[in-house]
C-alpha positions, 0 to 999 in steps of 0.5 A, a space after each residue: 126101916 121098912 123094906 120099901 124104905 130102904 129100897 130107895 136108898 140102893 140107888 148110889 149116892 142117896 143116903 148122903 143127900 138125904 142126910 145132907 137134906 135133913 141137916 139142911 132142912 132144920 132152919 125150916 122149923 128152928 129160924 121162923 120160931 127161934 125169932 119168935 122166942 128171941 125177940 119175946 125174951 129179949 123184948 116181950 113184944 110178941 106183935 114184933 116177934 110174929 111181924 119178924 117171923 112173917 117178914 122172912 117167910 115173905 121174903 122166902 116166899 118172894 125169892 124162893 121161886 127165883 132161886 130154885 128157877 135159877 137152879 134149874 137152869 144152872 144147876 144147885 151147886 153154883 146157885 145154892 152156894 152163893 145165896 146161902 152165903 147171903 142169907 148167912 150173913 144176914 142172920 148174923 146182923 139180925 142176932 148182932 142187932 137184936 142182941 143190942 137192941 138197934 131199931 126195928 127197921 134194922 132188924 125187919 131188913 136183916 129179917 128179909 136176907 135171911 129169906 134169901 135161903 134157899 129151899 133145901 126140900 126142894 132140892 131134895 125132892 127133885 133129885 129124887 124125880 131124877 132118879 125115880 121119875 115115871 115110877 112107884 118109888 117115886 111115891 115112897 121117896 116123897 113119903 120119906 121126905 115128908 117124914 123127914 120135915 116132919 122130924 125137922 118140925 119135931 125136934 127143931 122147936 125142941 132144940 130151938 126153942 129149948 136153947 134159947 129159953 135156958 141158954 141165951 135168946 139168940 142161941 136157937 137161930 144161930 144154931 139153925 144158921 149151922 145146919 144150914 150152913 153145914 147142909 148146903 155145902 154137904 149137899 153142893 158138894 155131892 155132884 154125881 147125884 145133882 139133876 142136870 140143869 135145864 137149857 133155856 129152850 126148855 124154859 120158855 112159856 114163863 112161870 110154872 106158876 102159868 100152869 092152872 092147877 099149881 096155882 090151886 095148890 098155892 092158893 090153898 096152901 096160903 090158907 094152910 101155911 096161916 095155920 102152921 104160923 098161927 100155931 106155932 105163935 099162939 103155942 108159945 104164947 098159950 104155954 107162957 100164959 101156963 107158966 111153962 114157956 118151955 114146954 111150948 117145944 114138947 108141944 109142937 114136936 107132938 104136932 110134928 110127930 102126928 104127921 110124921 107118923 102118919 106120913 110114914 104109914 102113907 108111904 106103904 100104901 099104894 093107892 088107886 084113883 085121882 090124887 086130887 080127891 085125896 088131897 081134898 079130904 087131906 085139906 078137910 081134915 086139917 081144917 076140921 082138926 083146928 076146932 078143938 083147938 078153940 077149947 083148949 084149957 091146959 096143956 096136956 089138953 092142947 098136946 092131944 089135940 096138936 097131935 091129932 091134928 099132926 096125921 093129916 099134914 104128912 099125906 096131903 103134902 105127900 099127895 100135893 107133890 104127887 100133883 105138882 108132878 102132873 101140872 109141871 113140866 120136869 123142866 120147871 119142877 125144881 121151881 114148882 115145888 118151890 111155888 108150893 112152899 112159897 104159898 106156905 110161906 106167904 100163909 106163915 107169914 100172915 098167920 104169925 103175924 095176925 094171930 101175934 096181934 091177936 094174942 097182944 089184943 086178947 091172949 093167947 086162947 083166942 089166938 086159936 081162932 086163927 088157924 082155925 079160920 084159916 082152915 076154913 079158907 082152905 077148904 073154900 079155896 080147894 073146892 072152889 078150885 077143884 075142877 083144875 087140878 081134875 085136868 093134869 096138863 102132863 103125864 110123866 113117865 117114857 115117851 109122854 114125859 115131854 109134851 108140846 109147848 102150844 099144848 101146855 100153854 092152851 091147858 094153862 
């Protein structure tokens, strides 16, 4: 490991909640496509599939925000508990429904517990501000933890996809409810690193989603989570219509393993200037690394191209938490990083949805025009709504940490 990597883990305790962290943060990839193959192979309806999918991602959209709002005042432990049960127990219905093939509307409820689940990254991330908050280090820890999704998104299709396709359908997501399980509690369990809950005199002033600037961030990375949810979806489908269902794995973790490798690179960097004019070019990049996609012949092609497109996710992740660190109060940090995976959930959910009724309605090629129309709408998004995130509402770090609540409410 590079040197400035392995210094952010002299800090005691950090390696357990990482490792915690990674095993937690597997369902990420493995729940959303593992229902996607399950029901494709028990059903072949891929319009029941993607609508299954964007339910979840709706539903964690919804109550992600909530949880990690309740988190922040009353810590991970008696929060995370308790909810992960929940969505447990929901997966469970929905592999026991699906397997027997109840009505629909059984499966979209289970569908919408299981969103119940909380952010782990998150978690995660916040306890790294609490311990590198207001220096360097901070970045390099974001950088690793966009690394380690990346490896998520590498291997979690990988196995996910893979078990339920030799194996038994419902095999990948019951899987992704183990790691979640074995995650959670592996990470509640650790107290002497869990940041210390806010009391509720610091939490007044409503939403972090008040601030002007999160709002950019969450209304951009709608767009950018449609493209994430359109690709997986259409991938499946493109490598089905090849004859090579499987290979749809080997094609994602490729994608994932662009960002992760590009996130790495990221993190030894050390830049100067505005953090907005590089998330700017990081959201271009994405969106500008779907056209190819629309000529997709085969899928050695596809593998190239998904890669390529894999190095601007990483730093512009990277940069976007950089910048929810400048437009929310650490009060409410927990819930701003959540506020940014909710966007990408809510663009997950439609870009899965939309691109299943696409390649239902024209196969899986045209699937394609998806993300690549919903790049397009981020880059709208990101400079229409530029000038905010020019004006940070915080400066973290030593006697500016903290600022007055009427002066961050005029800024909002």
């Amino acid at each position: 490991m590079t040197s400035p990597y392995r210094a952010l883990f002299a800090a005691p305790g950090s390696k357990s909640f990482s490792a915690a962290g990674l095993l937690g943060r597997m369902p990420l990839s493995m729940m959303g496509i593992g229902v996607v193959t399950m029901i494709s192979q028990l059903t072949g309806r891929y319009g029941l599939a993607g609508a299954l999918s964007a339910t979840i991602a709706l539903a964690a959209a919804a109550m992600g925000p909530q949880v990690s709002r309740l988190v922040d005042l009353h810590g991970q432990r008696r929060v995370l508990r308790p909810v992960t049960v929940f969505a447990l127990a929901a997966a469970g219905m929905l592999l026991i429904a699906a397997h027997y093939g109840w009505p629909d509307w059984v499966l979209f409820v289970c569908s919408a517990g299981i969103g119940c689940v909380p952010s782990i990254g998150a978690m995660i991330r916040s306890r790294w501000a609490a311990l590198y908050g207001g220096t360097p280090q901070l970045h390099t820890a974001y950088s690793l933890e966009s690394v380690v999704d990346e490896i998520c998104f590498i291997f979690g299709p990988i196995i996910s996809i893979g078990l339920s396709t030799v194996w038994f359908p419902e095999a990948g997501p019951l899987l992704a409810a183990c790691f979640l399980t074995a995650g959670v509690f592996w990470l509640t369990s650790q107290r002497a690193t869990e940041p210390q809950p806010h009391p509720r005199g610091q939490h007044s002033g409503g939403s972090a989603l008040r601030s002007a600037g999160l709002q950019v961030l969450v209304a951009t990375f709608v767009a950018t989570g449609a493209i994430f949810g359109a690709v997986d979806v259409v991938t499946v489908a493109f490598a089905e219509e090849q004859g090579h269902k499987g290979a749809a794995s080997i094609v994602l973790a490729l994608y994932a393993a662009g960002s992760c490798l590009a996130g790495a690179v990221f993190g030894l960097l050390h830049f100067k200037g505005a953090a907005e004019g590089r998330w700017l070019l990081g959201i271009c990049a994405m969106a500008v690394s779907m056209i190819p996609l629309l000529l997709v012949g085969n899928l050695p092609f596809l593998a190239v191209a998904l890669f390529v497109a894999g190095l601007s996710i990483a730093p512009t992740m990277i940069t976007t938490m950089s910048l929810i660190e400048q437009h929310v109060p650490r009060a409410k940090l927990t819930e701003g990083m959540t506020w940014v995976s909710t966007g990408l959930a809510v663009g997950v959910a439609l870009g899965s949805s939309v691109a299943g009724w696409v390649i239902d309605s024209a196969g899986a090629k045209a699937g394609y025009g998806v993300p690549a129309v919903s790049g397009a709408v981020a880059v709208a998004v990101g400079f229409l709504g530029y000038r905010r995130l020019s004006r940070p509402v915080l400066q973290r770090g030593g006697s500016h940490e903290h600022r007055s609540e009427r002066e961050e409410r005029h800024v909002a």
